[in-house]
C-alpha positions in Angstrom: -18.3 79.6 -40.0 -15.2 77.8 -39.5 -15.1 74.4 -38.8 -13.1 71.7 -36.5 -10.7 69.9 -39.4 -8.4 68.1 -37.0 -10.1 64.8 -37.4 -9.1 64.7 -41.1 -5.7 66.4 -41.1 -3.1 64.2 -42.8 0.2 66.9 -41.7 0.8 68.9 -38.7 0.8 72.8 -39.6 4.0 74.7 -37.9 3.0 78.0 -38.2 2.9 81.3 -35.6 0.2 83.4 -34.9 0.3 86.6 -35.9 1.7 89.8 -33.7 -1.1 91.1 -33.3 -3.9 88.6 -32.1 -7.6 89.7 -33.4 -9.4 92.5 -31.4 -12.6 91.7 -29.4 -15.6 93.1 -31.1 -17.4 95.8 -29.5 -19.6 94.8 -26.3 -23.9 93.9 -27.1 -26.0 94.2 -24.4 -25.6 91.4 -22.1 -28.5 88.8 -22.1 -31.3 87.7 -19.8 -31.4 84.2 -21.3 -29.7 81.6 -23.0 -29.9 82.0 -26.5 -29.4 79.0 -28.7 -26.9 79.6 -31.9 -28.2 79.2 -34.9 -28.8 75.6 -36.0 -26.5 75.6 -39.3 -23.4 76.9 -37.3 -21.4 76.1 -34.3 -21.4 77.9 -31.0 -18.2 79.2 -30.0 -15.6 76.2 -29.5 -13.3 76.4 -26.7 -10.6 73.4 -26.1 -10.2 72.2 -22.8 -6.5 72.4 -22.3 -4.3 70.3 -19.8 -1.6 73.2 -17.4 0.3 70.6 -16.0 3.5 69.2 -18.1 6.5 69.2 -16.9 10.0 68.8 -19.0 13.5 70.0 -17.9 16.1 68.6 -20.8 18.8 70.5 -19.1 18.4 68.1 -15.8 16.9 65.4 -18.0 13.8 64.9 -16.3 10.2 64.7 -17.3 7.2 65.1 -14.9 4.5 62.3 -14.2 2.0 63.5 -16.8 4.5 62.5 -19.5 6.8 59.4 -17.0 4.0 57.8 -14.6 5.9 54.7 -13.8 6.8 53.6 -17.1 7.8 56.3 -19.3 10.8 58.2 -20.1 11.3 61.0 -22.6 15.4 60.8 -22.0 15.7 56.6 -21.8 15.8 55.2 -25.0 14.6 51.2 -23.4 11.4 52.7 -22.2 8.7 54.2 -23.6 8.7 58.2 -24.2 5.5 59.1 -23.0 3.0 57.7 -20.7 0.5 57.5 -23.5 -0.8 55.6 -26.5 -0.1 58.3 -28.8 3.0 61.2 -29.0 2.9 64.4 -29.5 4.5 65.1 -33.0 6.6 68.1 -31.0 7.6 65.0 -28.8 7.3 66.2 -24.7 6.9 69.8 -24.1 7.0 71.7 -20.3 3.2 73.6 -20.5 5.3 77.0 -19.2 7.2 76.8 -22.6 5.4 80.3 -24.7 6.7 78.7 -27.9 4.8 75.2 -27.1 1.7 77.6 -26.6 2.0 79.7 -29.0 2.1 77.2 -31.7 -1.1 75.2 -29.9 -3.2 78.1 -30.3 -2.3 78.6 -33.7 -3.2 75.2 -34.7 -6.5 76.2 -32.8 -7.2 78.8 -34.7 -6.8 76.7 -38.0 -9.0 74.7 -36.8 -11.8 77.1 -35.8 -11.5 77.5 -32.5 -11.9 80.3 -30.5 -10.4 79.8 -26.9 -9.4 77.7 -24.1 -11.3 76.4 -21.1 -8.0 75.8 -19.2 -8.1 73.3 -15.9 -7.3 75.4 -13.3 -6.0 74.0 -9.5 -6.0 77.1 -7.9 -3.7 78.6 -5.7 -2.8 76.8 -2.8 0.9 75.8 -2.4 0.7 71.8 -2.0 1.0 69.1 -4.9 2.3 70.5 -8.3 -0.7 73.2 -8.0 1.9 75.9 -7.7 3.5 74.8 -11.2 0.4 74.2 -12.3 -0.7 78.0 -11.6 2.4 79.4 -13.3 2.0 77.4 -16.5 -1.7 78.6 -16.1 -1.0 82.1 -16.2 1.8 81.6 -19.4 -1.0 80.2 -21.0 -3.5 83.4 -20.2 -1.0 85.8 -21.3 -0.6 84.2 -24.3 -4.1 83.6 -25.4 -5.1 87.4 -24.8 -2.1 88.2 -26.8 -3.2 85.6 -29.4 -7.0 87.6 -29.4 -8.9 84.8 -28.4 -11.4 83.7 -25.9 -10.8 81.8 -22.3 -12.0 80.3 -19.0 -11.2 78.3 -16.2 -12.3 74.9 -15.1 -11.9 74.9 -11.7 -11.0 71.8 -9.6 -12.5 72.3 -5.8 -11.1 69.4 -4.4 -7.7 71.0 -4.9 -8.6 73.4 -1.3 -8.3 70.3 1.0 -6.6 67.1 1.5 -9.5 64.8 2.1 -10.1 61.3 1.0 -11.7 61.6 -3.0 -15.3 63.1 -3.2 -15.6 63.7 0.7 -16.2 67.1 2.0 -13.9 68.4 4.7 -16.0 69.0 8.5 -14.8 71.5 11.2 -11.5 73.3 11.2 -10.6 71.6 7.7 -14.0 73.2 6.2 -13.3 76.7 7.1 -9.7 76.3 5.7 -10.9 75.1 2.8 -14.1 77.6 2.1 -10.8 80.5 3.0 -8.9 78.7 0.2 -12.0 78.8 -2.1 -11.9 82.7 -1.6 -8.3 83.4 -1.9 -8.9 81.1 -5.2 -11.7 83.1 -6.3 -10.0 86.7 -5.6 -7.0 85.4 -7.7 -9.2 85.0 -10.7 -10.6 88.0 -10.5 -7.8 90.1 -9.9 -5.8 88.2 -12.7 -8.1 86.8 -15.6 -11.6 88.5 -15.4 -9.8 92.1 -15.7 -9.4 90.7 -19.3 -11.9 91.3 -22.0 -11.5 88.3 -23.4 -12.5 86.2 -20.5 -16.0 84.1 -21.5 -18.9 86.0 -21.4 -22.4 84.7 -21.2 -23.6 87.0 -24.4 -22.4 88.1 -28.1 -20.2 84.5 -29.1 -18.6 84.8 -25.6 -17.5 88.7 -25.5 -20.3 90.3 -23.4 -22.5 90.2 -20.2 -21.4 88.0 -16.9 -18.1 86.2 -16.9 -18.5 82.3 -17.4 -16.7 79.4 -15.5 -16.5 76.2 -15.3 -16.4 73.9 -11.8 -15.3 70.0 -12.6 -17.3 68.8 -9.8 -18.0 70.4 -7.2 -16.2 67.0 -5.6 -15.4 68.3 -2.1 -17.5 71.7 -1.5 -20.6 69.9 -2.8 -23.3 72.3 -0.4 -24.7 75.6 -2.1 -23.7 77.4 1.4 -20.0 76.4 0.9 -19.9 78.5 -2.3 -22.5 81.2 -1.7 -21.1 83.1 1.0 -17.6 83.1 -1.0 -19.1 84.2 -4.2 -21.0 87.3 -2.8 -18.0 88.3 -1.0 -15.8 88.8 -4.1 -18.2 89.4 -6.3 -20.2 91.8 -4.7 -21.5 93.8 -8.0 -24.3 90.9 -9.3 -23.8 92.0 -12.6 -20.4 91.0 -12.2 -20.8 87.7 -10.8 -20.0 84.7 -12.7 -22.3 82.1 -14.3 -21.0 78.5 -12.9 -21.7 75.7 -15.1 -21.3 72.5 -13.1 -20.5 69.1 -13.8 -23.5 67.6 -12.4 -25.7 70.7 -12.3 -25.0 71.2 -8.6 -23.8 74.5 -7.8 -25.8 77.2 -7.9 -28.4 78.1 -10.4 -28.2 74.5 -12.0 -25.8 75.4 -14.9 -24.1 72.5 -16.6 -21.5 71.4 -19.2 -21.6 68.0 -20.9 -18.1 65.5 -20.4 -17.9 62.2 -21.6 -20.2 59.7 -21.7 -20.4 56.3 -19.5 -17.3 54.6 -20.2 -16.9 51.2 -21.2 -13.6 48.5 -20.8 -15.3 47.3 -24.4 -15.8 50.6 -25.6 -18.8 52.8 -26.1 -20.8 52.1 -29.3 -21.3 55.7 -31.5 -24.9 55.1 -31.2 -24.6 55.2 -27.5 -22.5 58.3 -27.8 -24.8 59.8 -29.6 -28.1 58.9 -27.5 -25.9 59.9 -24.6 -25.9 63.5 -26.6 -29.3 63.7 -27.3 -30.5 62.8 -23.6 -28.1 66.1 -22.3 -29.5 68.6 -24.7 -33.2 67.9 -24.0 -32.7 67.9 -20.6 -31.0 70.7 -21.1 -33.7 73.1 -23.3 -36.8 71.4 -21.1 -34.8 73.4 -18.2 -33.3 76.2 -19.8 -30.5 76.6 -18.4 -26.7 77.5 -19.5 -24.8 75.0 -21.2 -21.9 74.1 -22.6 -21.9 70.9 -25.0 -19.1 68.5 -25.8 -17.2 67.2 -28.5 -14.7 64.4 -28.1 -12.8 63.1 -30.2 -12.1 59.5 -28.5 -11.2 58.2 -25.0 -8.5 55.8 -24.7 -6.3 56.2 -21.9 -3.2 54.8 -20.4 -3.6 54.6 -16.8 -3.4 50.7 -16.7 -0.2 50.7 -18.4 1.6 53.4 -16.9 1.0 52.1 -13.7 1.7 48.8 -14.0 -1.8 47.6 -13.4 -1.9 49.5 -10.5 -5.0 51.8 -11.8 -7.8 50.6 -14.1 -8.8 52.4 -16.9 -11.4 54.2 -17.4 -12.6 52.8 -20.7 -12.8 53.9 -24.2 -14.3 55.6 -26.1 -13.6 54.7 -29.9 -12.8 57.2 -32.4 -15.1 55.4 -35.0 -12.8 56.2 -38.0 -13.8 60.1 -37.0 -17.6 59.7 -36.4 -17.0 60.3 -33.1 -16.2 63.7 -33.7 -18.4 64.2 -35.9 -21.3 63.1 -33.7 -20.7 65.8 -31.5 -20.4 68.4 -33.9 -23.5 67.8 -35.4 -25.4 67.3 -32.2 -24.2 70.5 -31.0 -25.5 72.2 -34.4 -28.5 70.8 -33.8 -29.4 71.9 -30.2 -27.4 75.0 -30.2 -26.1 75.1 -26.6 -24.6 78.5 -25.5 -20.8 77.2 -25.8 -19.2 74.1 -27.0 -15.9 72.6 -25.5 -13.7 70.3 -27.6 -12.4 67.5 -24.2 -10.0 67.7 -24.7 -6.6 69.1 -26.9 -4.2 68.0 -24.5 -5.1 65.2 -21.9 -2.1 62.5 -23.6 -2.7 60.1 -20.5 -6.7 60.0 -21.1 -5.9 59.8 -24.9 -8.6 62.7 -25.8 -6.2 64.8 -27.8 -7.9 65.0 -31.6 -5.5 64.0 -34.0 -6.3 61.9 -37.6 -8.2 58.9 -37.6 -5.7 55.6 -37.8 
């Protein structure tokens, strides 16, 4: 069983990954159940992985996940990034296949064996539409690479409403047809792939799995329901939805981070915070995906001038952070475990070695 290193490596590794990416091992029958892996290893590990950087060095300009309002890649007074820590590749657009290619490597050194990619869907507003291109450069590449994916979708990218309210009247039905047009665009485009998540056999068999980060704006179970048995028609063919809060559908959940703190959140508290979700979890038995983090600490206050608070943190504890949440999730053995996150610089999530 390989196992997440990047907590304790001293040098970056440079390499490619090989021409021709592993094959997917033959298809089990599909489960009825959740079936906990076994307590000595660790489910399959997927890293949650940030679509949305932009960098142009022919015009000289960065995009706001790297600038916000105090950063500048090209400006030698100012900072480079909007973050506390820089990537050793310096600024990187997410549409660049070299960029990609060399973060799934590094993955795969490391042990793990996909992406859960945020996804913002396809409406043409915002940055989404960049967003989706440097999505599907990401797809290609991880089914070239062999290895295992998802989407975390973010619903409250179908309407502009104020945060966390869900659109009424003519704005609901626009955005429950958005929802669909979303939906049929994943899966004409990703689900044809075998190597989208599966709910069986380490992630390679049964129903496709996806993730929602919310729901935050379609909160009902009649917003989604109607969409989902539309384009799914085929049950066996319908996805499992793991939530954030358990709310859509069947209950379904995956773990994020836990209460965050301006002081920071002790390890003991991580850990409880751990232990609480996986009981809760098994007393219901339902599908879940844990969580392994290697630290919060993110930049929002200072790349906004004070204009946003932060968050919180979450320490690193030296590494025992990590650690934590690798051995919680070998003890409980959820169905799937996602490593939040290997690319969120702002939130200051991205594992790296302990200072």
């Amino acid at each position: 069983q390989a196992r997440l290193q990047l907590a304790s490596c001293q040098r970056p590794l440079f390499g490619m990954p090989d021409e021709d990416g592993a094959s997917p091992p033959s298809a089990a029958p599909p489960p009825s159940t959740p079936s906990p892996a076994p307590s000595s290893a660790l489910p399959p590990l997927l890293a949650h992985y940030m679509p949305w950087f932009r960098l142009d060095a022919a015009r000289r300009k960065a995009g706001w996940h790297w600038t916000m309002a105090c950063a500048d890649p090209f400006c030698d007074t100012k900072p480079r990034v909007a973050a506390h820590e820089t990537p050793l590749i310096g600024p990187y657009d997410s549409r660049d296949r070299r960029v990609v290619r060399l973060h799934l490597d590094l993955m795969r050194r490391c042990g793990i064996e996909g992406v859960v990619l945020n996804w913002y869907g396809t409406r043409r507003a915002k940055d989404f539409p960049q967003n989706l291109e440097a999505a599907d450069v990401i797809v290609e590449e991880v089914v070239a690479a062999g290895m295992l994916f998802t989407i975390c979708y973010e619903d409250w990218t179908v309407a502009d409403v104020p945060w966390g309210q869900r659109p009424e009247g003519e704005q609901l039905e626009d955005a429950t047809l958005q929802l669909r047009t979303d939906f049929e665009y994943v899966r004409d485009h990703y689900l044809r792939h075998p190597q989208f998540l599966r709910e069986g056999g380490r992630g390679r068999s049964g129903r496709p799995v996806l993730l929602v980060f919310g729901p935050r704006v379609l909160k009902e179970r009649g917003d989604w329901q109607g969409v989902e048995e539309a384009v799914f028609p085929e049950a066996a063919m319908r996805p499992v939805v793991l939530s954030l809060h358990g709310a859509w559908g069947d209950g379904h959940r995956f773990c994020w981070f836990p209460p965050l703190k301006a002081e920071g959140v002790t390890l003991d508290a991580a850990t409880e915070y751990l232990e609480k979700f996986y009981r809760r979890e098994r007393d219901g038995a339902k599908w879940t995906m844990g969580v392994a983090w290697p630290a919060f600490h993110d930049y929002y206050a200072e790349g906004s001038g004070g204009k946003q608070r932060s968050y919180g943190l979450l320490p690193c504890h030296e590494g025992r952070t990590l650690q934590a949440a690798l051995e919680a999730a070998r003890k409980h053995g959820p169905a799937f475990l996602q490593l939040a996150t290997w690319n969120d610089w702002q939130g200051g999530t991205a594992p790296g070695p302990p200072p």
